[in-house]
C-alpha positions in Angstrom: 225.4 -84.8 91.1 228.8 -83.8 89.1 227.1 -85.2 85.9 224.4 -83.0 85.8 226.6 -80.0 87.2 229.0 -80.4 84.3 226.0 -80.5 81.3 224.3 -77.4 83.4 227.3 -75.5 83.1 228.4 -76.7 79.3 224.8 -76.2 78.1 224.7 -72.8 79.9 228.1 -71.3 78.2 226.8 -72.6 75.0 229.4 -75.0 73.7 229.7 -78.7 72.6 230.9 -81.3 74.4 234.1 -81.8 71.9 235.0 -77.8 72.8 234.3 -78.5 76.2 236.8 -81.2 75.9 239.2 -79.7 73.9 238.8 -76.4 76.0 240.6 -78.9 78.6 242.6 -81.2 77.1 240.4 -84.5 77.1 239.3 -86.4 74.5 235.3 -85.5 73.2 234.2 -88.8 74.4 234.5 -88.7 77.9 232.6 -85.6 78.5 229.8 -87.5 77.0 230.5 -90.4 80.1 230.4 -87.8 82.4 227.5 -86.6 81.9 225.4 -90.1 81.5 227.5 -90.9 84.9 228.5 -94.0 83.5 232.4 -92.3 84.2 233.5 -90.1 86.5 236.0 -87.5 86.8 239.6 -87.5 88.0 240.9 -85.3 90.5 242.6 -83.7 87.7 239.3 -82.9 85.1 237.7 -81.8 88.1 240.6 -78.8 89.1 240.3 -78.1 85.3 236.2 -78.3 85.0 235.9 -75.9 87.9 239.1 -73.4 86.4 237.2 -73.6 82.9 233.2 -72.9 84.3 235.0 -70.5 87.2 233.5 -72.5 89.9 234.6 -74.2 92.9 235.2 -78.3 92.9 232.6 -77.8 95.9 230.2 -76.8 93.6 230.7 -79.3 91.0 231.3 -81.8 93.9 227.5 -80.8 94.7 229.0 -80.3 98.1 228.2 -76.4 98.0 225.5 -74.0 95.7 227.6 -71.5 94.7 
């Protein structure tokens, strides 16, 4: 669920996964694993996903819709 939250909300603000990642502080790569699900995010990139898209880690978590 995370995955597809995270390339709903890049794709919707209209950036790149390399500004996504620069935007907080992770290398351009890994963006790209989290959205295949092959990785999945720390604690840490999640706090910082959810402060960058202004949502909560519910949402992203898929644990709430809004």
């Amino acid at each position: 669920m995370i995955s597809a939250r995270i390339k709903e909300l890049r794709v919707e603000k209209k950036i790149s996964q390399a500004e996504l990642a620069k935007a907080i502080g992770y290398g351009h790569a890994i963006i790209s694993f989290w959205e295949r699900g092959e990785k999945k995010p720390s604690s840490d990139a999640i706090i910082a996903l959810a402060k960058f898209f202004d949502v909560t880690t519910d949402y992203l978590l898929g644990l709430s819709d809004n």
